[in-house]
C-alpha positions, -999 to 999 in steps of 0.1 A, spaced: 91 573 76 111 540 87 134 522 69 112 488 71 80 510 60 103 522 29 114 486 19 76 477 23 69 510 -7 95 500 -29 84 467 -33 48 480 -42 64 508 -61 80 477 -81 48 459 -84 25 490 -97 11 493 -65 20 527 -51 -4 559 -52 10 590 -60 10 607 -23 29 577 -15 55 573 -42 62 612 -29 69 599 7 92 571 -7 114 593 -32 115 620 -1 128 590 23 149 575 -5 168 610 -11 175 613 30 186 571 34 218 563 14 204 522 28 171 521 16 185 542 -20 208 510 -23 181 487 -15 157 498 -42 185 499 -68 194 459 -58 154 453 -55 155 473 -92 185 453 -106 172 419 -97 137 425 -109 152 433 -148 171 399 -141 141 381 -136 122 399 -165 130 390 -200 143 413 -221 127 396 -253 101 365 -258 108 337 -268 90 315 -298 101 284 -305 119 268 -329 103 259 -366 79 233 -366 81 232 -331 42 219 -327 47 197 -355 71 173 -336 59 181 -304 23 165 -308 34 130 -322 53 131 -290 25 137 -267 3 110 -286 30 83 -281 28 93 -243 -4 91 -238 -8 58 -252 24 45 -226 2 59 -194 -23 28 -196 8 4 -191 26 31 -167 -2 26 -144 -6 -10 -147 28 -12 -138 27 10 -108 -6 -14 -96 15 -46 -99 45 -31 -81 23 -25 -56 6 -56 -60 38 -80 -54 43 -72 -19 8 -83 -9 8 -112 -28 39 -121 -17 27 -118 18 -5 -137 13 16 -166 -3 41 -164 26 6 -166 51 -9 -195 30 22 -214 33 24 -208 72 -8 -220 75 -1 -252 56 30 -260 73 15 -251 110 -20 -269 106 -17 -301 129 -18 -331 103 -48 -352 106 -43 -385 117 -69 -417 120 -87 -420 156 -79 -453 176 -109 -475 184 -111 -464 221 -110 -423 210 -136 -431 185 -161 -443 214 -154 -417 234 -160 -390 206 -189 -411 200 -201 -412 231 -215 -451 226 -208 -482 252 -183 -503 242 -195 -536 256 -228 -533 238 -214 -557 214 -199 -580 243 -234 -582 260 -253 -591 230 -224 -621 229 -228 -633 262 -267 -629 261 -268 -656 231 -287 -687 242 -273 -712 221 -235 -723 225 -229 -723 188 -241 -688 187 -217 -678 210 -190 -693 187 -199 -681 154 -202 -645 173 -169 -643 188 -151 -658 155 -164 -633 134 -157 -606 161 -121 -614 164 -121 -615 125 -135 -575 124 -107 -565 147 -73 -553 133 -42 -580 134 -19 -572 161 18 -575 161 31 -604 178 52 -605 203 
């Protein structure tokens, strides 16, 4: 047997997991190999470290002070988790607040139309109004027309 194969036993031998015809092959290698014979005693040694050599209870009334404890906790995780949500809650509104006002500062600002874009938006004929002027028959209605056209219009600045 190998010296690999005989690590491989003692660890089953340590675990419970070694047959009989097997465990005879291991002590028969383990007698021959001064390496593996040290290996199984380290393998040996840390496996009683790791056990415990008593168990442990706990202390007196123990339970008793324990379970107010785990009440109180349980009563915090509502607000833990609401406060994990609104941590990650400020980010996005922070960026939606940050995209609102970007929007609000980069919308073009409305402004009136002038009397010519308004026409063309419109799609009418200016003169419409002029023609129905010069088609009057009468002289006075001519008058009375174009004074109370040229009050309708805005005042100009003089120059």
């Amino acid at each position: 047997m190998n010296c690999k194969k005989a690590e491989e036993m003692v660890l089953r031998s340590l675990d419970g997991r070694l047959d009989a015809r097997a465990r005879g092959l291991l002590e028969e290698h383990l007698a021959g190999c001064p390496t593996c014979r040290k290996a199984a005693a380290e393998y040996r040694s840390m496996l009683a470290l790791l056990r415990p050599e008593r168990e442990e209870t706990p202390p007196a009334r123990f339970w008793e002070r324990l379970e107010p404890r785990l009440k109180e906790e349980q009563k915090i995780v509502p607000y833990v988790l609401w406060e994990r949500w609104a941590l990650r809650a400020i980010p996005a509104f922070a960026a939606l607040v940050a995209l609102a006002a970007g929007l609000f500062l980069f919308t073009p600002a409305t402004r009136e139309l002038s009397q010519s874009e308004a026409l063309l938006i419109e799609n009418t004929n200016p003169f419409s109004e002029t023609r129905s002027l010069f088609e009057a028959k009468r002289p006075g209605e001519k008058s009375l027309m174009l004074i109370f056209a040229s009050l309708d219009e805005k005042p100009q600045a003089r120059r």
